[in-house]
C-alpha positions as CSV (number, residue, x, y, z in Angstrom):
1,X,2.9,-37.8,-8.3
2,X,0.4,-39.9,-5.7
3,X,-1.8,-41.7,-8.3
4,X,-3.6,-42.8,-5.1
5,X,-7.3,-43.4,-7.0
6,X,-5.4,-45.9,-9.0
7,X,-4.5,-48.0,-5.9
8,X,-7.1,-50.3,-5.9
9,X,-6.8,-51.1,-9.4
10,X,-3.2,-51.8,-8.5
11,X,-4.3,-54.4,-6.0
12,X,-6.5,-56.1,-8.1
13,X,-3.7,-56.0,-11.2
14,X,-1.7,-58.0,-8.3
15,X,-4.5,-60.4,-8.0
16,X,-5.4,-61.3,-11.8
17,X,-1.6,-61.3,-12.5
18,X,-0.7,-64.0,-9.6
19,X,-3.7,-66.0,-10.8
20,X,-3.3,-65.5,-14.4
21,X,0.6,-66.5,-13.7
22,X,-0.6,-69.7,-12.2
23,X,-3.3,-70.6,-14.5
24,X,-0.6,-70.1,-17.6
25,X,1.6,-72.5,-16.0
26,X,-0.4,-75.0,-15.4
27,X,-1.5,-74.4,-19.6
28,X,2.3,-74.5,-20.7
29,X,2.6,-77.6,-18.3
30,X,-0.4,-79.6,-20.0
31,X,0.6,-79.4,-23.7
32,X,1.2,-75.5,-24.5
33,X,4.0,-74.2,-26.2
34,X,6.1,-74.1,-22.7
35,X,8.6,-71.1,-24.1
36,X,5.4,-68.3,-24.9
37,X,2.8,-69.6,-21.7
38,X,6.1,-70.5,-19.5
39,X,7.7,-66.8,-20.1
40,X,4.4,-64.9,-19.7
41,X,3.6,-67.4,-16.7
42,X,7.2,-66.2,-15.0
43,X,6.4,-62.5,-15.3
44,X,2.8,-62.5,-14.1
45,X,4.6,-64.6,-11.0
46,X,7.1,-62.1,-10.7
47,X,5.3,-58.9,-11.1
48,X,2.6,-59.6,-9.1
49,X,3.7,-59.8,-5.3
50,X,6.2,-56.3,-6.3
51,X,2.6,-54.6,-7.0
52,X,1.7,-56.3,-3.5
53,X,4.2,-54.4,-2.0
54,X,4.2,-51.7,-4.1
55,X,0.5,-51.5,-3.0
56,X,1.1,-52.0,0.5
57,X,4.4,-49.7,0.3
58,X,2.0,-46.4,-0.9
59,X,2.7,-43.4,1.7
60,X,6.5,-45.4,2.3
61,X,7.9,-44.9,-1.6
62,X,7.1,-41.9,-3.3
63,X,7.3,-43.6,-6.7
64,X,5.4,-46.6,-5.8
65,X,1.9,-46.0,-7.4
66,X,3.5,-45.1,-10.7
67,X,5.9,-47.9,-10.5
68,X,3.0,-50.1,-10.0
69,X,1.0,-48.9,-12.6
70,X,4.2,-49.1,-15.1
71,X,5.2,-52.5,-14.0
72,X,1.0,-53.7,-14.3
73,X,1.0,-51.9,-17.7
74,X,4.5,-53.3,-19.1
75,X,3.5,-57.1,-17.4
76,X,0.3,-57.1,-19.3
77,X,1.9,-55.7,-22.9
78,X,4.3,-58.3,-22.6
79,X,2.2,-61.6,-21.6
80,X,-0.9,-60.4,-24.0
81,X,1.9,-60.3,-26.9
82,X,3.0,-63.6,-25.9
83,X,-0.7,-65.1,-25.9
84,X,-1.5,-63.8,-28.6
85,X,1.4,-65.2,-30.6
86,X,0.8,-68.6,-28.9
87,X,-3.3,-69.0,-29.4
88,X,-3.4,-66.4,-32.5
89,X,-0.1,-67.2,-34.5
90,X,0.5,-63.3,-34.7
91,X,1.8,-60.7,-32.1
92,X,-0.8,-57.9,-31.3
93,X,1.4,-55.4,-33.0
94,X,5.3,-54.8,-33.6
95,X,7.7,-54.3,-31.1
96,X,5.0,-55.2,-28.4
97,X,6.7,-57.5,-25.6
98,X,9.8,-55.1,-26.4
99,X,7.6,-52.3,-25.7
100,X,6.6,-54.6,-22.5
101,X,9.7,-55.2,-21.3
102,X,10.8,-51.7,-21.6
103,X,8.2,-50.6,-19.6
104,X,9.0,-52.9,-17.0
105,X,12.8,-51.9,-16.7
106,X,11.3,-48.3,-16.3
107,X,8.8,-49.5,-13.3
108,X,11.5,-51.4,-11.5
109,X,14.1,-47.9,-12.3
110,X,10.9,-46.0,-10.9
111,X,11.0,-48.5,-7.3
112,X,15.1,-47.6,-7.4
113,X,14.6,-44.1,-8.0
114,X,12.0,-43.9,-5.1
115,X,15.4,-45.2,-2.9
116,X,16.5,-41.2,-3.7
117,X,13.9,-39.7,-2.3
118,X,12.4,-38.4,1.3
119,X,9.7,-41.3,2.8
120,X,6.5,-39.8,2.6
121,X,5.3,-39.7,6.3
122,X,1.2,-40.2,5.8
C-alpha cells in the first residue's frame, strides 16, 4: 500500500508535532502539570523526526507511509487525550491515550515489518 498523496500531510504532521513538542515543554516547564504536558511533550519529540525519516524514507520502506500515518494518528490520540485531561479535567473519550499508544506500537511494528520486505527501487 503506497499512500503516497498522504505524504505531504506526513511532512507537515512532522512539523506541528516537533513544534507542538517544544511548545508543550516549555508549558509543563512554566507551571503546567509537568506529568500530562511533559509525557505528551516527549512523544511529539519522539514521533516527529521518525515521520522525517519515514517521510524521507518513502520509495526505501515499503511500510513507511502507513507507518507514518499510524504513528501521526496514534501521536496525536495520545497527546490530545493528555491535553485535554490537563486544560479540560476530562479525557476526550475512554480508553483514548490507550487507543494512542496502541496505535503507535502498531506504526513502529509497521517500520520493523518493512525490515521483511524487498526495497522498493523508485
Amino acid at each position: 500500500m503506497r499512500l503516497s498523496g498522504f505524504r505531504p500531510a506526513i511532512l507537515m504532521l512532522a512539523g506541528f508535532m516537533g513544534a507542538s513538542g517544544v511548545m508543550l515543554a516549555a508549558a509543563a516547564s512554566h507551571g503546567g502539570d509537568g506529568r500530562l504536558l511533559g509525557s505528551a511533550s516527549a512523544m511529539c519529540l519522539a514521533h516527529a523526526p521518525v515521520l522525517l525519516a519515514l517521510y524521507l524514507a518513502d520509495g526505501r520502506i515499503r511500510t513507511a507511509n502507513l507507518a507514518a500515518l499510524v504513528l501521526a494518528l496514534g501521536t496525536v490520540l495520545f497527546c490530545a487525550d493528555l491535553l485535554s485531561r490537563h486544560f479540560a479535567q476530562s479525557g476526550l473519550f475512554p480508553m483514548a491515550a490507550p487507543s494512542g499508544g496502541m496505535l503507535m506500537i502498531l506504526g513502529w511494528l509497521l517500520i520493523a515489518s518493512g525490515g521483511l520486505m524487498r526495497e522498493n527501487r523508485t
